[in-house]
C-alpha positions as CSV (number, residue, x, y, z in Angstrom):
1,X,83.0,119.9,99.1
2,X,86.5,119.6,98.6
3,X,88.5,123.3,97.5
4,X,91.5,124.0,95.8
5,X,94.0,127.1,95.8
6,X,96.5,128.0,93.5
7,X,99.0,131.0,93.8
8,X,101.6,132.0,91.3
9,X,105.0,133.5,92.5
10,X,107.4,135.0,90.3
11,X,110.8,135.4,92.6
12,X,113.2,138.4,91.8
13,X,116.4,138.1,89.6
14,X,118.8,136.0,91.7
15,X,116.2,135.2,94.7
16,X,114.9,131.6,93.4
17,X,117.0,129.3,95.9
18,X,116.3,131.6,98.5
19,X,112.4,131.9,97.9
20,X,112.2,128.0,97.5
21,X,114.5,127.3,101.2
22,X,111.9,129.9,102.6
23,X,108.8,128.8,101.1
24,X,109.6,125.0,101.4
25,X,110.2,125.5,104.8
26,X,107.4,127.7,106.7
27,X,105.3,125.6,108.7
28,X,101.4,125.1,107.3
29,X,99.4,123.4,110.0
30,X,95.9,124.8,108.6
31,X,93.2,123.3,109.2
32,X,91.3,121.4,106.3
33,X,94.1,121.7,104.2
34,X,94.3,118.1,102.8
35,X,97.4,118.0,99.9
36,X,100.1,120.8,99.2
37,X,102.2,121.3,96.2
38,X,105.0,123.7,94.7
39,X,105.7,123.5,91.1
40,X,108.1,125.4,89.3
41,X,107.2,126.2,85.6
42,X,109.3,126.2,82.3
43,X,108.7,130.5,82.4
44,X,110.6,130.2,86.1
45,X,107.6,131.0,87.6
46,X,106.4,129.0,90.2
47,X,102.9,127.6,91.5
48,X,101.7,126.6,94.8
49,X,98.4,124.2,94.9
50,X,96.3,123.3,97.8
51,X,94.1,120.8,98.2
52,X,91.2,121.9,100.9
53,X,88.2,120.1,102.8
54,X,86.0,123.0,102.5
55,X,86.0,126.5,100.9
56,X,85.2,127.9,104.4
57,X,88.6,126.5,105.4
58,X,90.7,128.6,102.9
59,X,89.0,131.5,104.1
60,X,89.7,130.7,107.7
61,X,93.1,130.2,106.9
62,X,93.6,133.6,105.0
63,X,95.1,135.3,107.5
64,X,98.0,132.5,108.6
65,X,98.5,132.5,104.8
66,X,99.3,135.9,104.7
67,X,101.6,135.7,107.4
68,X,103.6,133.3,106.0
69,X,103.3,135.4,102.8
70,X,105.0,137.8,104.8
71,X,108.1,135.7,105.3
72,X,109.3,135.8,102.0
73,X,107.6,138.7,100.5
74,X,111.3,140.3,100.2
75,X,111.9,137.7,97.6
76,X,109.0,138.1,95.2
77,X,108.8,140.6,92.1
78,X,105.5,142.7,91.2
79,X,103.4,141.0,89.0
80,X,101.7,144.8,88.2
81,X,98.2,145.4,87.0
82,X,97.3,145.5,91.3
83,X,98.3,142.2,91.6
84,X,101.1,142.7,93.6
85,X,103.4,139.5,94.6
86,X,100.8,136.9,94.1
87,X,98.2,135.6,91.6
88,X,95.9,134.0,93.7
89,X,92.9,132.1,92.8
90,X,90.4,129.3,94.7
91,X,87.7,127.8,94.4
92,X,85.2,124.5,94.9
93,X,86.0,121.9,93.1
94,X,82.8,121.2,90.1
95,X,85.2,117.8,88.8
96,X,87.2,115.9,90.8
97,X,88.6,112.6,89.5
98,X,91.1,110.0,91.0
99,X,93.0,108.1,88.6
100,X,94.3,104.4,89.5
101,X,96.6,104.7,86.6
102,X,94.8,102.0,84.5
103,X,93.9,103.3,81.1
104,X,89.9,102.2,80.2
């Protein structure tokens, strides 16, 4: 069943160009992973999406994740209340609708 990711990223005070050359750039050749998006929000936080065959797939891919976490860590501010640089969530998807842009 198909799985989703989303991690928030709040980049420090005068780090946003060089979080988005970084992030945009890093390699992601994970398997299962379908559809992958980063979205910048009005607040200036920004959110990644993934779009995943399988649950088991984002877990397998944990660990390349992190590494690329790793590459631009340096740029990220503490979110606090232990969640560190990220706010993370996944999950199986329980709706999952295509639209073909026609309005019923």
């Amino acid at each position: 069943m198909t799985a989703y990711t989303v991690v928030r990223f709040r980049p420090k005070e005068g780090r946003h160009e060089e979080f988005q050359t970084l992030f945009c750039n890093i390699v992601r050749e994970f398997e299962g992973l379908r559809h992958f998006a980063l979205a910048k929000s009005a607040s200036g936080d920004y959110f990644s999406i993934g779009e995943w065959d399988t649950f088991e797939h984002i877990v397998a891919a944990r660990p390349k994740m992190l590494g690329n976490l790793d590459s631009f860590r340096h740029t990220l501010a503490e979110f606090g209340q232990d969640l560190g640089v990220t706010d993370a969530i996944s999950g199986e998807a329980i709706l999952d609708l295509t639209y073909d842009g026609k309005v019923p």
